[in-house]
C-alpha positions as CSV (number, residue, x, y, z in Angstrom):
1,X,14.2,-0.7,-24.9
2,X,11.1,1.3,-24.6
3,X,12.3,3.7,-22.2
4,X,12.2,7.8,-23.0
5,X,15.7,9.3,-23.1
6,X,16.4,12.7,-23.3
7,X,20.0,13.1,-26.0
8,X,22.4,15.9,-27.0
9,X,24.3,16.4,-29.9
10,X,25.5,17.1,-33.1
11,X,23.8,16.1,-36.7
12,X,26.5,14.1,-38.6
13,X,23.8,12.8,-41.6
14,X,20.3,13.3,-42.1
15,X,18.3,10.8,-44.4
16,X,15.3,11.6,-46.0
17,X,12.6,8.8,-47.3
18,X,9.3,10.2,-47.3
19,X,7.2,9.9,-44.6
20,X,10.5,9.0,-42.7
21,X,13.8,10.8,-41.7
22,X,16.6,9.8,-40.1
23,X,19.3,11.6,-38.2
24,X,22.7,10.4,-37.0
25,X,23.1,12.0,-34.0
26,X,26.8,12.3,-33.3
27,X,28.4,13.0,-29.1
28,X,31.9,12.4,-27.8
29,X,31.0,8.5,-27.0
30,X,29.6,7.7,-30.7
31,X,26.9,8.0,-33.3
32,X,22.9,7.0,-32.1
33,X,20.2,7.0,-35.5
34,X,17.1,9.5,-34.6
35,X,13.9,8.3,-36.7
36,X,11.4,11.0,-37.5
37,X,8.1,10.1,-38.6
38,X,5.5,12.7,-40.5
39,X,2.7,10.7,-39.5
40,X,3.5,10.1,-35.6
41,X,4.8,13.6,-34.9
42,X,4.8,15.8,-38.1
43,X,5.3,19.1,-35.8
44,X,9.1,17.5,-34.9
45,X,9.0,16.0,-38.4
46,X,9.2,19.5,-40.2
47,X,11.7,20.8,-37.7
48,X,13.9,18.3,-38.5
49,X,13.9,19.0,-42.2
50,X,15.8,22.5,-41.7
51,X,18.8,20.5,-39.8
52,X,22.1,20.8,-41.3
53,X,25.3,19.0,-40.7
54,X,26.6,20.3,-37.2
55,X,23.6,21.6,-36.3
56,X,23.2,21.3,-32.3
57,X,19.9,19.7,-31.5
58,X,18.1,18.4,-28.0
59,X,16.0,15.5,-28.8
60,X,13.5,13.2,-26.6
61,X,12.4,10.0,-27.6
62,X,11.4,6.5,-27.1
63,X,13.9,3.6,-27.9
64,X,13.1,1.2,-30.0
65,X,14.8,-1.8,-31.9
66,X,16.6,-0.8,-35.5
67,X,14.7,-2.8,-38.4
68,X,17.9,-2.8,-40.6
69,X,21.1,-3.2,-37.5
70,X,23.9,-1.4,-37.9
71,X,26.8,-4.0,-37.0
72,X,29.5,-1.4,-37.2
73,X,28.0,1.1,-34.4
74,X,28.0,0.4,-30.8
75,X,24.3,1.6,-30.6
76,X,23.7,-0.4,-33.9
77,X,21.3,-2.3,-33.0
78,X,18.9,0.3,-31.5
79,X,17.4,4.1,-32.8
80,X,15.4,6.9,-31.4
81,X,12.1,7.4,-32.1
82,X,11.8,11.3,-32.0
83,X,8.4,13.1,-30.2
84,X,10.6,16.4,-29.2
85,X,13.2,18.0,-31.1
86,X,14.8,21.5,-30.1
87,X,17.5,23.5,-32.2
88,X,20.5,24.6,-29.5
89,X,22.4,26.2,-32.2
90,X,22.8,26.1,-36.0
91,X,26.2,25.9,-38.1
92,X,27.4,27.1,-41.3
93,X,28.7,25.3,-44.4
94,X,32.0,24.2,-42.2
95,X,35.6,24.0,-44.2
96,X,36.7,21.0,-43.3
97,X,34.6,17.7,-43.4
98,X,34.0,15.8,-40.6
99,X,32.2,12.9,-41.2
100,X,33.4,12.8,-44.7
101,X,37.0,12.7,-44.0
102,X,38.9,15.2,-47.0
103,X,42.3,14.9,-47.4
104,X,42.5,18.9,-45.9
105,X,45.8,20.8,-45.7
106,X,47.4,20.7,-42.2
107,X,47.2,24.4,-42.2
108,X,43.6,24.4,-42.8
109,X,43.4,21.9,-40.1
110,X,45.0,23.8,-37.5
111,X,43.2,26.9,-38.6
112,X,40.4,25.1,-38.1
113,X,41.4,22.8,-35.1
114,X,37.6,22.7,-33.2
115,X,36.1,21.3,-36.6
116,X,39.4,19.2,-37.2
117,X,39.0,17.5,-33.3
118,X,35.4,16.5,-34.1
119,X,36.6,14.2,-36.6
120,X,36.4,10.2,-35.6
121,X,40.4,9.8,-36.0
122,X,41.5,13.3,-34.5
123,X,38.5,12.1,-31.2
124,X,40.0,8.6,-31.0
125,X,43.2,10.2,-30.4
126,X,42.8,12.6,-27.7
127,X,40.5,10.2,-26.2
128,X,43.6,7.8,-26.2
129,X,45.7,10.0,-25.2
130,X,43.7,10.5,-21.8
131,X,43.5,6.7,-21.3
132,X,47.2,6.4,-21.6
133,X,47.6,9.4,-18.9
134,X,45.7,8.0,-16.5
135,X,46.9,4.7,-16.8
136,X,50.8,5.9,-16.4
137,X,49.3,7.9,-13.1
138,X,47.8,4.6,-11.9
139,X,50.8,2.7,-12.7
140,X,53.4,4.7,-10.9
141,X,50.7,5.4,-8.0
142,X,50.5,2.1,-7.6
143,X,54.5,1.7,-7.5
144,X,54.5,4.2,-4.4
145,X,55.2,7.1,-6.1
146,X,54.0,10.7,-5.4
147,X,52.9,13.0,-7.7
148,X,54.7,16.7,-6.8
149,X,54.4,19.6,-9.1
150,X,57.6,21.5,-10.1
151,X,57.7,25.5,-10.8
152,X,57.2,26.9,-13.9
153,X,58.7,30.2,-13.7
154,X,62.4,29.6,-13.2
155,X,66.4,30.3,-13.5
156,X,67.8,30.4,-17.1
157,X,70.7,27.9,-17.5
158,X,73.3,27.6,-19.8
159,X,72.5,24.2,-21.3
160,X,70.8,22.7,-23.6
161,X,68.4,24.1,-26.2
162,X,66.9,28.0,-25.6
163,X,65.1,29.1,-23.1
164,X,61.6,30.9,-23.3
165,X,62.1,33.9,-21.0
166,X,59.3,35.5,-19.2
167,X,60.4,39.2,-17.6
168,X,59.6,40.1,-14.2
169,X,57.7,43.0,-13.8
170,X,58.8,43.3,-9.7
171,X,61.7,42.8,-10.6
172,X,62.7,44.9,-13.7
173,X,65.4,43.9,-16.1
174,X,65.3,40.1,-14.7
175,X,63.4,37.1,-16.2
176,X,62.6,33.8,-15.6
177,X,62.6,31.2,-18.1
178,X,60.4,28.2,-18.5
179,X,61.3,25.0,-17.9
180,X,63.0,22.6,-20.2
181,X,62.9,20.2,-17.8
182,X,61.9,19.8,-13.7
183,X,65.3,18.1,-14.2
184,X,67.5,20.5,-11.3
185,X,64.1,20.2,-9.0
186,X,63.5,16.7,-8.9
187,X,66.6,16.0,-8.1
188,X,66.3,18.5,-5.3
189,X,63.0,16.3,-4.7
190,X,65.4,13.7,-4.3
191,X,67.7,15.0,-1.9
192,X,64.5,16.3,0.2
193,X,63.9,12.7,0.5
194,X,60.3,12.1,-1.1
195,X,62.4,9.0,-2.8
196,X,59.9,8.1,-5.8
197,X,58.6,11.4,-7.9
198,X,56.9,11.3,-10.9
199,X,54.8,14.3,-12.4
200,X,53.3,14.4,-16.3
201,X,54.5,18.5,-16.6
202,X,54.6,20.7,-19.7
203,X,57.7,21.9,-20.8
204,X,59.3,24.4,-23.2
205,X,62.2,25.0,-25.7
206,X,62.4,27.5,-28.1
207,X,64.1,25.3,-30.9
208,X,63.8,24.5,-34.3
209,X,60.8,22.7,-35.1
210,X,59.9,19.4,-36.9
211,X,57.5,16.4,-36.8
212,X,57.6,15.1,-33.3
213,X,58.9,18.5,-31.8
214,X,56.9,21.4,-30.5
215,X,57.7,24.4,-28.4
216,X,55.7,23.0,-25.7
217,X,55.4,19.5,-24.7
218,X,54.5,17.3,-22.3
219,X,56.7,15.0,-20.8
220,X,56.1,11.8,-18.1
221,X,59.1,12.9,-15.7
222,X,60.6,10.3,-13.0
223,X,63.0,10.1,-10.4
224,X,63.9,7.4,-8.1
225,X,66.1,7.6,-4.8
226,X,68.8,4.5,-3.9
227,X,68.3,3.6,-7.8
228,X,70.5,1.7,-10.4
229,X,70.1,1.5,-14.0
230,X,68.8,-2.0,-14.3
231,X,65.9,-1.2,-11.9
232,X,64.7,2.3,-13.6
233,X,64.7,-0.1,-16.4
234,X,62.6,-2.2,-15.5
235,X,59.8,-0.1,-13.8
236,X,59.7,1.9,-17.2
237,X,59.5,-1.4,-19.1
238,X,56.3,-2.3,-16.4
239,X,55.0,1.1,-17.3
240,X,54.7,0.1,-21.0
241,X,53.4,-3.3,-20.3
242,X,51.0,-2.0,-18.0
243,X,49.6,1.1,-20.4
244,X,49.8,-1.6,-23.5
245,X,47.7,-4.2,-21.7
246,X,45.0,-1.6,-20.1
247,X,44.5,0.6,-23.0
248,X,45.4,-1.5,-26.1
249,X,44.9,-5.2,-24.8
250,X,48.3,-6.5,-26.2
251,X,51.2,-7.8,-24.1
252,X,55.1,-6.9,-24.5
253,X,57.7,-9.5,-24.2
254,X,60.3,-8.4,-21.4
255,X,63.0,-7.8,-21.2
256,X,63.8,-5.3,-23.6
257,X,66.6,-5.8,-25.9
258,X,69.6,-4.0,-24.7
259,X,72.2,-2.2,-26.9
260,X,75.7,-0.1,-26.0
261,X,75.4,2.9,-28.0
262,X,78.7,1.9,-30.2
263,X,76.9,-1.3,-30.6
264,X,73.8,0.4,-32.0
265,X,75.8,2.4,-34.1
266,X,78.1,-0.3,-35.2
267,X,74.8,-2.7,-36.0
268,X,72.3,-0.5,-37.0
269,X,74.2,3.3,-38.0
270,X,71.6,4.6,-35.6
271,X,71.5,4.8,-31.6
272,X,67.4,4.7,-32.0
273,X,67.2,1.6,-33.7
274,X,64.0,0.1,-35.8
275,X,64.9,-3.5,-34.7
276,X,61.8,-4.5,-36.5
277,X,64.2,-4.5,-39.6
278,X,66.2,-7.6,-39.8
279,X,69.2,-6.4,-41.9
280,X,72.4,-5.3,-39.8
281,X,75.4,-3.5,-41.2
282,X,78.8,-4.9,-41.7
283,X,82.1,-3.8,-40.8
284,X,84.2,-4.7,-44.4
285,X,87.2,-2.7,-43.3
286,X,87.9,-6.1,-41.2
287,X,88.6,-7.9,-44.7
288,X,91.3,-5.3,-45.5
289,X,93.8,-8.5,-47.1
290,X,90.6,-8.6,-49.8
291,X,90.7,-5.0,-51.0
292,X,93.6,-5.0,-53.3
293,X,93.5,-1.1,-55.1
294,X,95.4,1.6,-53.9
295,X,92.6,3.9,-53.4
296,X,90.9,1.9,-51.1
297,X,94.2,1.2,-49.4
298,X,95.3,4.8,-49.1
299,X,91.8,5.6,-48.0
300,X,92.3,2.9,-45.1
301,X,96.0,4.6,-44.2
302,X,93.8,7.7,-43.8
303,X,91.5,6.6,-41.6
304,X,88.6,6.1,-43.5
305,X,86.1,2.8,-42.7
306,X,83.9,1.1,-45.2
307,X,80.6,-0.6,-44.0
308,X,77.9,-2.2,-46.1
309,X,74.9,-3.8,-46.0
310,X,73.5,-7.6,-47.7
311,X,70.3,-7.4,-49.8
312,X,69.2,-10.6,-50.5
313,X,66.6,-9.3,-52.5
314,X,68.7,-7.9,-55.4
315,X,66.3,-7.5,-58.2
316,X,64.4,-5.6,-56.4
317,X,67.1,-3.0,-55.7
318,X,66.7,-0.7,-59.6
319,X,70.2,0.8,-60.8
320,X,68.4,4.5,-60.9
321,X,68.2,3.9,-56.7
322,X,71.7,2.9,-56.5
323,X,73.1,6.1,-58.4
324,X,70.5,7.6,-56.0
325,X,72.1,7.0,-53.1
326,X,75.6,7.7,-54.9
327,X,74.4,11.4,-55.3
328,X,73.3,12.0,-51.4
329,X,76.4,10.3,-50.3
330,X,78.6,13.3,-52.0
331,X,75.6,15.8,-51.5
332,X,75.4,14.9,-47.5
333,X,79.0,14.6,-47.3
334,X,78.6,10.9,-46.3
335,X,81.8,9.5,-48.5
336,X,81.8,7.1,-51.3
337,X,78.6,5.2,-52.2
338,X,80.4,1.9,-53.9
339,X,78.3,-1.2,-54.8
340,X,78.3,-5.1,-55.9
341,X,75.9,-7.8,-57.3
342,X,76.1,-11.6,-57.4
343,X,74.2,-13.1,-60.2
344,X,74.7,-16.5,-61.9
345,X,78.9,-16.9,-60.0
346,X,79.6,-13.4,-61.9
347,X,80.2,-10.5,-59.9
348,X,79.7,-6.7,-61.1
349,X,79.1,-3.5,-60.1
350,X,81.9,-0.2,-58.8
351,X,82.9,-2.7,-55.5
352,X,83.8,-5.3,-57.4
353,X,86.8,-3.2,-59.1
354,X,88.5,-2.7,-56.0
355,X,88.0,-6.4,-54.6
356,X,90.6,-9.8,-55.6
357,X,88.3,-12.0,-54.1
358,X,84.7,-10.8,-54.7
359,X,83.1,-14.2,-54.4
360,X,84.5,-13.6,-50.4
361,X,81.3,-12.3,-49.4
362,X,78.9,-14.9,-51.2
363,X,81.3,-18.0,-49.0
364,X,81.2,-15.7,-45.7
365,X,77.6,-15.3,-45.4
366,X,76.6,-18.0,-47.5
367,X,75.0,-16.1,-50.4
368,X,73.3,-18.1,-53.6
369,X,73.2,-16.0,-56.8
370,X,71.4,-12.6,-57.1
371,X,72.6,-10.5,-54.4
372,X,73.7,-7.4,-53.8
373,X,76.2,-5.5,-51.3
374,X,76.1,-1.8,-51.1
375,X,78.7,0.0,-48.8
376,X,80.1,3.6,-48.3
377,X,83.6,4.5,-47.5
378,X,84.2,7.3,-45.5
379,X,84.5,9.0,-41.9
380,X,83.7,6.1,-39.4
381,X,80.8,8.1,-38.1
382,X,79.5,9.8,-41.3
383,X,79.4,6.3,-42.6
384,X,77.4,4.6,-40.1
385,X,74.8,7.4,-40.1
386,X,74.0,7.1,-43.6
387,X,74.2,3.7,-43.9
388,X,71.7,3.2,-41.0
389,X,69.4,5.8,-42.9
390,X,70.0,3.4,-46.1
391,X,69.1,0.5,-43.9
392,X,65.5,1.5,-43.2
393,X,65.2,2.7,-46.7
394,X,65.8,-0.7,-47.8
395,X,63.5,-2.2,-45.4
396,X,60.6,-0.2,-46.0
397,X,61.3,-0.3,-49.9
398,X,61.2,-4.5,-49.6
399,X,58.6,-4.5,-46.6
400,X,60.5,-7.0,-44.6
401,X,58.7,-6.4,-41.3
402,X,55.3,-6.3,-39.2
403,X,53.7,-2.4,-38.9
404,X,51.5,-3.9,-36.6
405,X,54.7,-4.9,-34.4
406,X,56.1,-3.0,-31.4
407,X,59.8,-3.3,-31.4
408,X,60.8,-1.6,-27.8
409,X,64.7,-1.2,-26.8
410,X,67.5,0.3,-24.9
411,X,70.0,2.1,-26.0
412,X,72.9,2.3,-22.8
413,X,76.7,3.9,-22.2
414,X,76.2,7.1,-24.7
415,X,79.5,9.3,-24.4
416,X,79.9,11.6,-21.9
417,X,80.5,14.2,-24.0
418,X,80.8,15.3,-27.4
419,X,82.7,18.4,-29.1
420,X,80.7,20.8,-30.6
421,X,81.7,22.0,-34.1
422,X,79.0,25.0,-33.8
423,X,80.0,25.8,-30.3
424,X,83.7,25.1,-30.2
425,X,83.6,23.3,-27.3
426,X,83.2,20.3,-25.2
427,X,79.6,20.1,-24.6
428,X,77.1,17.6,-22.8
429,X,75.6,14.7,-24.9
430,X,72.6,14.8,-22.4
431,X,72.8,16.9,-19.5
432,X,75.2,18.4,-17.2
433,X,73.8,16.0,-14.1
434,X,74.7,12.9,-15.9
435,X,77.0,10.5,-13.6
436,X,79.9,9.0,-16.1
437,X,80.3,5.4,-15.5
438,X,82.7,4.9,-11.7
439,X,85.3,2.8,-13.2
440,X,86.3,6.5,-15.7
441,X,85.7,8.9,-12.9
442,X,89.3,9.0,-12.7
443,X,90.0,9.9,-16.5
444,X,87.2,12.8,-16.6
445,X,90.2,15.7,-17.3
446,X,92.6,13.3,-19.2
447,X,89.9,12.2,-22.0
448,X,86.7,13.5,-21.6
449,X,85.8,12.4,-24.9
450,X,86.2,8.6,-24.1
451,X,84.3,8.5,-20.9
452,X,80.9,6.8,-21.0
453,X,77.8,7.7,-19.3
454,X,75.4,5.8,-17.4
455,X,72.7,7.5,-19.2
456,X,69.6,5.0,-21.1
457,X,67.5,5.8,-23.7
458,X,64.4,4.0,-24.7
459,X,63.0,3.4,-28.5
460,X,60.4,2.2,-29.8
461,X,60.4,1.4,-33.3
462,X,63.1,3.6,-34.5
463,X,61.8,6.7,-32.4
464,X,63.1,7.7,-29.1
465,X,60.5,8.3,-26.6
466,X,62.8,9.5,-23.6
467,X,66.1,9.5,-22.2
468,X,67.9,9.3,-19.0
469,X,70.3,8.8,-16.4
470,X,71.8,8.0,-12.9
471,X,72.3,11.5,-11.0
472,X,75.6,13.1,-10.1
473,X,75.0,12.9,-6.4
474,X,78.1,14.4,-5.1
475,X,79.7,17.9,-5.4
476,X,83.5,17.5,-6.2
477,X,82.0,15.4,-9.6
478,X,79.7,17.6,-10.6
479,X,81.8,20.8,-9.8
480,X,84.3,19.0,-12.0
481,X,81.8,18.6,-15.0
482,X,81.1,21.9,-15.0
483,X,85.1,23.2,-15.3
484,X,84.7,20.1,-18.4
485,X,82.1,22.4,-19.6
486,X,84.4,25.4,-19.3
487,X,81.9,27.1,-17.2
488,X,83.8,29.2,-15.0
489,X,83.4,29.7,-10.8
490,X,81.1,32.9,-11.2
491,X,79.1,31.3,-13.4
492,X,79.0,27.8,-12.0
493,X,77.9,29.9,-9.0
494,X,75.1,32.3,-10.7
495,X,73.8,29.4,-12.7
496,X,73.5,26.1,-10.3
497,X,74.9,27.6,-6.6
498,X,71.7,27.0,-5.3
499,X,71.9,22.9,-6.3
500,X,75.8,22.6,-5.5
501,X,74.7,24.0,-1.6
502,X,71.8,21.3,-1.7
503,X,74.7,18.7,-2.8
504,X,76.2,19.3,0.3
505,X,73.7,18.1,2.8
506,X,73.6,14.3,2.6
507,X,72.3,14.1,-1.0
508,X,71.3,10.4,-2.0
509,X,72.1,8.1,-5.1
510,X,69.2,8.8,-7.5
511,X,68.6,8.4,-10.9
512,X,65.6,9.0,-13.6
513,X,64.3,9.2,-16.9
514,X,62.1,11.8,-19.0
515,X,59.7,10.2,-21.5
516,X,58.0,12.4,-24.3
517,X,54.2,11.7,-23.8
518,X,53.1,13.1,-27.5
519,X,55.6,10.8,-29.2
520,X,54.2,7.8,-27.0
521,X,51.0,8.5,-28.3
522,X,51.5,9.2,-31.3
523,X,53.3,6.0,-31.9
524,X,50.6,3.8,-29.8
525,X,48.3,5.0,-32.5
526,X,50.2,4.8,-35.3
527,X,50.6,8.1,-36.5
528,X,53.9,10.0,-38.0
529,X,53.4,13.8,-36.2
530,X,52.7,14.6,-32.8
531,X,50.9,17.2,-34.2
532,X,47.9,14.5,-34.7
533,X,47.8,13.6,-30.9
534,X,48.0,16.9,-29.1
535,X,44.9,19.1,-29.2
536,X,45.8,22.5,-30.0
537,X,49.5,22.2,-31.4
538,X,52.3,24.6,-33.0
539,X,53.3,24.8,-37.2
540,X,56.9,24.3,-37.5
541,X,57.1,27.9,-37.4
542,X,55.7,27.4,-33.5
543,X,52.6,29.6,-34.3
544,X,48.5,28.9,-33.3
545,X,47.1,29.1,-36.6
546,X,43.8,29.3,-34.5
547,X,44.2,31.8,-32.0
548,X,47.3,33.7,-34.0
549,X,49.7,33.1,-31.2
550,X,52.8,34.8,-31.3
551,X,51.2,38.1,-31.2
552,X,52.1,41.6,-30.4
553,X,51.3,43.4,-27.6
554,X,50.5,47.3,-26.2
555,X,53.0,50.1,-25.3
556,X,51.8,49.7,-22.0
557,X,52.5,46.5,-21.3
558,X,56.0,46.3,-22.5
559,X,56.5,50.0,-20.7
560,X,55.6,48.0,-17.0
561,X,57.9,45.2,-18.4
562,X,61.0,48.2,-19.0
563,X,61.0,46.6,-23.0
564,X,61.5,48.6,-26.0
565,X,61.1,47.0,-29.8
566,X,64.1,48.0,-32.0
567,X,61.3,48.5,-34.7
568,X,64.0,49.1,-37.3
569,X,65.7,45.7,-37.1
């Protein structure tokens, strides 16, 4: 009060009554009023006249107490009484709004991405997104950790998604790629005995693109020496609880639930569950005796499963969505969408006609009238996945949960491996370095496709934020994961000689996880892309509608480089 202050900024409003004029002066830490008056100081009265929105001004000026407060500004309560007022730089009529919000296209948005980042919500979240960086560094510095940075330029490897290559120019007809993942050097870290690593590194994969993917992204990687899964566990869970509490205020229940993966996907049809949802699928091929017609027999002697899900909230559930979800069974390839409702002791619906006792799921789960049941017969796994997609469908159409809630949990024991249909092969559900569980070591050639891994994800809300695992800390187990892979001795040897030698020099038990830092913060602050919480982000197409990255470049450079461009193709 009554001191000068000298401020900086941009104009977000002017108001104009009379003698008076008022400003809203707009900086990175909020919005202060600027009063002009014609009588006091007409010279810096008539200046401010001209200003514009985003005009950037340098004011001086006495402050003084607001007649009318402001309760919804920090500085509400107080203004600026102008005497000096100097014009840094003008703006023109900008595309986007930024005080008044427009529903703009994203395109426009990223076109425009320095107007877009001025706006409050876009500001709130890369100001969050700091506060939850440096509250992850204090956490894990304060757990002993160290903070090493990995190489960016590295070897190409055969797993995984695809690599961004970089070419050598000192080395002509060789490239590097980028990292992934640090995941072969912190495990190096590991055997150089630092112990506890953690870095917050950018990382890269040229793949497909959707809403919480991007070409580049940054990741919160850890490693921990002499580790088990339960403790890796629990110092992410403290991370969580510690970022929650110091940048949101709110505490988190621990433990985290814990879920097998077959678990997840035999409860939910999902291994990232939304366990904010209460409904949980059912297994109905375990009442085979009740299914009397010979399709649905036939279809059990084939292998098929049928699962289905309780709505208790039948009338709620129109006949036009039920033939809905008939269609994209067939269209997805899912199986066969088959349904049933309870009303009044009668039962109806497609279900019903294949059921002797169709009252058997009212007495089971003690069910009053007006129900419904809704299943899909099919391929166990084809099943599962869409009924878990049906399930939050469901939920969010009935709105059987808290938004506000954060539903953390673990999902534990994915496969080992998986065949890949594209690939033809037996390929890696997570990574190559990914120890199976000890008590299936001995089975690794038989039946790959049974063995577990002691791999963990963690979700929140139905979205994963990271993965990982306990290391592959000796050589005969990981050179026998490779020969899984049906990667042969040269290439075993070109790819990852360097880290079977290291594995030979008293590596240690180790184990880590990778979490994706957008997603966190996009989820913390409740939005659905992480192209909303990352400052200058990709399209789907993985171009900078700003700066008009990809772009081409000279004949001269891509002579040093030895690259030609097959122009015709």
């Amino acid at each position: 009060m009554g001191k000068k202050v000298k401020l900086y900024g941009w104009v977000q409003v002017k108001r104009e009554h009379g003698s008076l004029l008022f400003v809203d002066l707009r900086d990175r830490s909020g919005i202060v009023q600027l009063a002009f008056s014609r009588d006091k100081n007409p010279e810096s009265f008539e200046l401010a006249t001209v200003l514009k929105p985003e005009y950037v001004i340098e004011v001086e000026g006495t402050v003084q107490v607001r007649e009318v407060p402001n309760p919804k500004l920090q500085t509400g309560n107080y203004e600026v009484w102008v005497e000096k007022i100097k014009i840094l730089n003008e703006s023109e009529t900008i595309p986007i709004g930024v005080f008044k919000q427009d529903e703009s296209s994203e395109e426009t948005r990223l076109k425009y991405r320095y107007l877009d980042l001025r706006r409050e919500r876009m500001k709130n979240n890369i100001l969050m997104r700091h506060k939850i960086v440096q509250s992850i560094r204090e956490y894990f510095n304060n757990e002993g950790f160290l903070d090493i940075e990995t190489p960016f330029l590295t070897k190409s490897t055969p797993e995984g998604a695809r690599d961004f290559l970089v070419p050598s120019r000192l080395n002509p007809g060789r490239f590097y790629a980028l990292p992934q993942s640090p995941q072969i050097f912190k495990q190096i870290l590991m055997i150089s005995g630092f112990e506890r690593y953690y870095q917050i590194v950018r990382c890269f994969r040229d793949e497909d693109l959707r809403a919480d993917r991007q070409p580049e992204f940054t990741q919160v990687d850890v490693e921990v020496s002499f580790a088990d899964e339960i403790y890796i566990q629990e110092l992410i869970e403290g991370m969580f609880c510690y970022v929650l509490e110091k940048c949101y205020g709110k505490t988190l229940d621990r433990p985290f639930p814990k879920l097998r993966y077959e678990d997840a996907m035999e409860r939910f049809g999902s291994d990232r569950p939304d366990l904010r949802y209460g409904y949980q699928i059912i297994n109905l091929t375990r009442y085979e005796s009740v299914f009397i017609s010979d399709f649905i027999k036939e279809s059990f002697s084939k292998g098929s499963k049928i699962y289905g899900l309780i709505i208790k909230e039948a009338d709620k559930i129109s006949r036009k969505l039920l033939d809905g979800w008939s269609e994209r069974a067939k269209r997805e390839g899912a199986g066969i969408f088959l349904w049933m409702r309870g009303k009044n002791s009668n039962v109806s619906g497609p279900l019903s006609k294949h059921v002797g006792d169709a009252g058997f799921i009212s007495d089971e789960y003690q069910l009053k009238n007006n129900w419904l049941l809704v299943a899909t017969l099919g391929e166990k796994q084809m099943v599962l996945e869409f009924m878990g997609s049906i399930r939050v469908e469901i939920a969010k159409l009935l709105h059987n949960f808290n938004e506000d809630t954060l539903s953390f949990c673990w999902v534990t024991e994915f496969p080992l491996f998986e065949y890949s249909e594209e690939e033809k092969k037996i390929v890696s559900v997570h990574h190559p370095f990914t120890s199976p569980l000890e008590e299936q070591i001995d089975i690794l050639e038989k039946e790959p496709l049974k063995v577990k891994a002691r791999s963990y994800d963690i979700v929140l809300n139905g979205v994963e934020l990271g993965g990982g695992s306990i290391r592959i800390h000796r050589r005969d187990i990981q050179e026998r994961i490779f020969r899984i892979l049906n990667l042969g001795d040269d290439e075993i040897q070109e790819k990852f000689g360097f880290f079977l030698e290291a594995l030979r020099y008293g590596a240690p038990p180790h184990g880590g996880i990778a979490l994706g830092l957008d997603r966190i913060v996009m989820m913390l602050q409740g939005e659905e892309s992480i192209r909303d919480v990352i400052p200058f982000p990709k399209t789907t197409s993985g171009t900078c509608l700003m700066s008009g990255a990809p772009d081409f470049v000279s004949e001269k450079q891509l002579r040093e480089l030895g690259i030609k461009i097959d122009k015709k193709n």
